[in-house]
C-alpha positions in Angstrom: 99.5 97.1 84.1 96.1 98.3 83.2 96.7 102.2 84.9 99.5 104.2 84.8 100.3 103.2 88.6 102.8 101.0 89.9 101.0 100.8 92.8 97.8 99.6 92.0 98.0 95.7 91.4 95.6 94.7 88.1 93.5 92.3 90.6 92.6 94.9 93.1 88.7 95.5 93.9 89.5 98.8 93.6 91.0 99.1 90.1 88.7 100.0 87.7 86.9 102.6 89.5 90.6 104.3 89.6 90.9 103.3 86.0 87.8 105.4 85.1 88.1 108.4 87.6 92.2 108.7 85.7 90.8 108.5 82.2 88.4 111.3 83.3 91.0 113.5 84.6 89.5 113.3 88.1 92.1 111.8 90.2 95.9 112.1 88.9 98.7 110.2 90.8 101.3 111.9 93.4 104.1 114.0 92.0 107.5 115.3 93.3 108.7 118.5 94.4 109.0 119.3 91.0 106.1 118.4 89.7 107.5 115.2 87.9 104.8 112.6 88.3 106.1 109.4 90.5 103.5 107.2 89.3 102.0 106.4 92.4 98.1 106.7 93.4 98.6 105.6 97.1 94.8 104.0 97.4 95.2 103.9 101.1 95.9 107.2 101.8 93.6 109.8 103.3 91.8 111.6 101.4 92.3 115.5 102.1 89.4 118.2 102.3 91.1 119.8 99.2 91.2 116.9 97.7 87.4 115.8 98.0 86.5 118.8 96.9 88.0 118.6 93.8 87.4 115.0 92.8 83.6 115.4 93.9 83.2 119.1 91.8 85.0 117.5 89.0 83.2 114.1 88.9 79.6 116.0 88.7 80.9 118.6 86.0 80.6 121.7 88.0 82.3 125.1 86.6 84.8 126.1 89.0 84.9 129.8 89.8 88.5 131.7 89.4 87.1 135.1 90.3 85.4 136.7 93.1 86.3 137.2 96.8 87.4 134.0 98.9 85.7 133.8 102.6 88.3 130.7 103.2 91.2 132.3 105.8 94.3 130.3 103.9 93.1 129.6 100.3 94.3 132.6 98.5 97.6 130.5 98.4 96.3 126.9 98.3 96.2 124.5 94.9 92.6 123.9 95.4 91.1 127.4 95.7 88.6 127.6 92.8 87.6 124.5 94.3 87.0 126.5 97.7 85.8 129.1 95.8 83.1 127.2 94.1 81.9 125.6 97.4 81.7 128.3 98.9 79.1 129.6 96.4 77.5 126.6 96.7 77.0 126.7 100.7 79.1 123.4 101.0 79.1 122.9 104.5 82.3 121.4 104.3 84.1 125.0 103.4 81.4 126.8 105.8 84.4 127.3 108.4 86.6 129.6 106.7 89.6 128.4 109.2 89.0 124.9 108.2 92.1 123.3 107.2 92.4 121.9 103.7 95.1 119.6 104.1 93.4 117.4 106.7 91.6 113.9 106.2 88.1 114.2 105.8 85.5 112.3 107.1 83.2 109.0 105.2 80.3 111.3 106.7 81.4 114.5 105.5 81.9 113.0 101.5 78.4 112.2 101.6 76.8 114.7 102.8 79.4 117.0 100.2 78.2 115.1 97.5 74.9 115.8 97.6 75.1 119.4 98.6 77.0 119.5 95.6 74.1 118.1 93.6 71.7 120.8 95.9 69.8 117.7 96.8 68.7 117.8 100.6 67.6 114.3 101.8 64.6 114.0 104.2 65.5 113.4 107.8 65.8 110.3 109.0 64.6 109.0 112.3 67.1 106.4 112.3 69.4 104.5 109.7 70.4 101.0 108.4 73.7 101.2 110.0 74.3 100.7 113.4 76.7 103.3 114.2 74.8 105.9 112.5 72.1 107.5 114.9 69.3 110.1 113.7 71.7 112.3 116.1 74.8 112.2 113.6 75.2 115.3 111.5 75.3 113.8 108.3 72.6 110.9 108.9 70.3 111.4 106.3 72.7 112.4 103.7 74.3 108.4 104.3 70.7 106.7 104.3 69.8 108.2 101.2 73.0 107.5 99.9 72.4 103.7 100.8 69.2 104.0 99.5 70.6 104.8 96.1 73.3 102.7 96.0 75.9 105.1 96.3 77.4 103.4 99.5 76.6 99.7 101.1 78.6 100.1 104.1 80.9 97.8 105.5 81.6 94.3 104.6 83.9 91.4 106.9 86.5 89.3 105.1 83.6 87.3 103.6 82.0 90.2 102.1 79.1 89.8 104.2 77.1 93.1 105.7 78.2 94.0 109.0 75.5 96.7 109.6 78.2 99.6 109.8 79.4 102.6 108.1 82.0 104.5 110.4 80.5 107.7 109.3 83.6 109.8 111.4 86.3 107.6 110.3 88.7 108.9 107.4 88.1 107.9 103.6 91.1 106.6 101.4 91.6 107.5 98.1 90.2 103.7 97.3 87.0 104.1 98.9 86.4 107.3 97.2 87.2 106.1 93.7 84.3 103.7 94.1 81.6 106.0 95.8 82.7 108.6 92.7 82.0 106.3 90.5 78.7 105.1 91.9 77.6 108.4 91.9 78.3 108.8 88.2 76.4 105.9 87.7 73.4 107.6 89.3 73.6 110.8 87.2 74.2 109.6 84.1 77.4 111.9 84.4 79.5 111.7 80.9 82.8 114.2 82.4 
């Protein structure tokens, strides 16, 4: 009963992270057809491309742009273009493809690494990482290390909360996982949205 959704239980690990990201206006609940809010947040669910673009522009207080020309293909008509728009001025790599498709799960790699382009911070390369399954070879390697160095992320845990050494960099993120990073990286910046 603490947020506004009936599917968050009070006693989830991820609740106050949602809690904050709501009262900021950077994550809002599902809606209808219609637009009449169902009162859902559906923490398990995949986070899309649009969507990451949004919550991670929004959580660092970037200006979105409404004018200019779109290099996206299928923006023009989608919900999150002055998202797109602003990425693409920033030379997110995540909008560098302008057939990309918005409505797809993005990657635990690809959030990083969109983060801190976001920030126009460009980590040093790494020559390997503290996660196993994250090789010097992966695209987004040193965007994840310096991540972990900073808190932002700690990787994978087993049912006794204890480190496993992994990250599953190409795996999807939910809309849990997110909430938390977001909130970490607010944390770092000092960001007051």
């Amino acid at each position: 009963k603490l947020i506004p959704y009936r599917d968050v239980d009070d006693n989830e690990w991820f609740v106050s992270y949602v809690q904050t990201l709501a009262d900021k206006n950077i994550v809002s609940g599902y809606s209808d057809a219609s637009g009449k809010e169902l009162g859902e947040f559906r923490p398990a669910n995949k986070v899309t491309k649009a969507e990451i673009l949004k919550m991670a522009l929004n959580t660092l207080g970037k200006d979105m742009s409404t004018s200019g020309t779109l290099k996206h293909a299928t923006a023009a008509e989608h919900w999150a273009k002055d998202y797109v728009r602003t990425a693409e001025g920033m030379d997110i790599t995540l909008v560098s493809d302008s057939n990309v498709d918005l409505n797809s799960a993005v990657s635990r790699g690809d959030v990083i690494r969109l983060i801190f382009e976001a920030m126009d911070v460009t980590p040093p390369a790494v020559s390997k990482t503290r996660f196993s399954d994250v090789t010097s070879e992966n695209e987004n390697a040193q965007y994840i290390e310096y991540a972990a160095e900073l808190g932002v992320v700690s990787g994978d845990s087993d049912s006794g909360g204890n480190f496993t050494g992994t990250f599953r960099p190409n795996d999807f993120i939910n809309r849990a996982e997110v909430s938390k990073i977001l909130n970490n990286v607010m944390a770092l910046t000092g960001s007051e949205i």
